[in-house]
C-alpha positions in Angstrom: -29.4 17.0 -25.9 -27.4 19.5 -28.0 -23.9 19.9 -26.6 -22.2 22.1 -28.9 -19.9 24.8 -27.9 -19.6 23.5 -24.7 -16.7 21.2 -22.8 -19.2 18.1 -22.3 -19.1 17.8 -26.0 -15.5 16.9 -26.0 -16.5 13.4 -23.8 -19.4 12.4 -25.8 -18.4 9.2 -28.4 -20.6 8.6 -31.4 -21.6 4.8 -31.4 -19.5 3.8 -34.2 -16.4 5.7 -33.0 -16.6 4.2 -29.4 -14.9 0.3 -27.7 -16.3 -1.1 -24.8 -13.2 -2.4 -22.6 -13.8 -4.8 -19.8 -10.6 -6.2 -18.0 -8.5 -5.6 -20.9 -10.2 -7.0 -23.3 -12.0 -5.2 -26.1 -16.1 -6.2 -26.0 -17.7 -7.1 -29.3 -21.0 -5.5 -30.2 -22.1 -8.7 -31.6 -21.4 -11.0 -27.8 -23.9 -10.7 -25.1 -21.7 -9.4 -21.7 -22.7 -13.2 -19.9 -20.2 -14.8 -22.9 -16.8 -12.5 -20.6 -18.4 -12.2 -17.6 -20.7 -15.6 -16.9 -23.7 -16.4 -15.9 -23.5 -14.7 -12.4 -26.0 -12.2 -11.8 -24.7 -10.3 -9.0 -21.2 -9.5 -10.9 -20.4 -6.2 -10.8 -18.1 -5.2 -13.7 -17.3 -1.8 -14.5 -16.6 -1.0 -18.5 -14.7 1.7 -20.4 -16.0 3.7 -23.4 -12.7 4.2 -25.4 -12.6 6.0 -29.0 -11.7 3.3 -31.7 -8.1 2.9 -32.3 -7.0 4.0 -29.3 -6.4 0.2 -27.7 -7.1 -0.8 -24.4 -7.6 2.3 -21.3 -4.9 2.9 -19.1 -5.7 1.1 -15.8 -6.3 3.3 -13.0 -3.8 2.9 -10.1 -4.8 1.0 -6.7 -3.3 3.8 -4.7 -4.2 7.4 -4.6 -1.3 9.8 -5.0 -1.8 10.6 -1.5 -2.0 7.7 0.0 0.9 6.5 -2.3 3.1 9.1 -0.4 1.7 8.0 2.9 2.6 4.3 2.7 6.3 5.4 1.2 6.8 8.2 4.2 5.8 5.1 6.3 8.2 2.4 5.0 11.1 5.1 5.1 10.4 5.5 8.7 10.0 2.2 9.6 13.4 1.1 7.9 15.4 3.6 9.3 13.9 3.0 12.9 15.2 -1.0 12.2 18.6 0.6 10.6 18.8 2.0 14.2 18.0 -0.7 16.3 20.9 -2.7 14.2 23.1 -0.2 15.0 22.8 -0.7 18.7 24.4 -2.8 20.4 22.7 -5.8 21.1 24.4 -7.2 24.1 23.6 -4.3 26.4 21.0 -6.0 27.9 24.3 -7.4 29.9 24.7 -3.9 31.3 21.8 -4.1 33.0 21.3 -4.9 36.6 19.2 -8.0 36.3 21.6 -9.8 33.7 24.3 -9.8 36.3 25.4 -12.9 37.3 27.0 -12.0 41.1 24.1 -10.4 41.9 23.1 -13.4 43.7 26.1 -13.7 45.8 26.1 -10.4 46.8 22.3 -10.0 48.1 23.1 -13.0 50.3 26.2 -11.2 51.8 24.2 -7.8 52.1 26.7 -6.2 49.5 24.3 -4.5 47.3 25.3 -0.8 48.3 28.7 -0.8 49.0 30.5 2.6 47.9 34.5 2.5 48.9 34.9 5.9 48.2 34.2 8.0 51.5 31.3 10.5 51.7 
């Protein structure tokens, strides 16, 4: 198919101009793909066309930009809600009305409401 004049052109490589790359390694035209990847038939490798010279393809990234953001927003969050509960104090549980230790006594005298202020 003639390409010329048009953008496609620009991604087409001639044979003799053109590497294969498979997991950073450069595959020779002379190899079958069994001697890198083995004898397993159900491997699924994907290659790189690169021009010659160039070395080895940049690897593409695990994370999306987007989701890169996502899982940063994410960790910010979460550290500065543990920042917080640091900052708290963490005997006020002792505040509370289960943690005291007269409540006992006073149930068993019938003292639990007692205001000594008048109404």
């Amino acid at each position: 198919e003639d390409l010329s004049g048009q953008q496609s052109s620009l991604k087409v490589l001639e044979s003799e101009n053109a590497q294969l790359w498979w997991a950073g390694k450069e595959l020779q035209k002379n190899k079958k793909l069994c001697d890198y990847v083995g004898k397993n038939e159900k491997t699924k490798i994907i290659a790189k066309l690169q021009k010659r010279g160039l070395g080895a393809p940049a690897r593409e990234p695990v994370f999306s930009q987007d989701e890169q953001k996502k899982m940063m927003s994410f960790a910010y969050r979460r550290q500065e809600e543990l920042k917080k509960l640091d900052e708290t104090n963490q005997d006020e549980y002792l505040n509370s009305e289960w943690a005291d230790p007269n409540a006992l006594k006073r149930n068993f005298h019938n003292l639990n409401n007692v205001n000594w202020r008048p109404r």
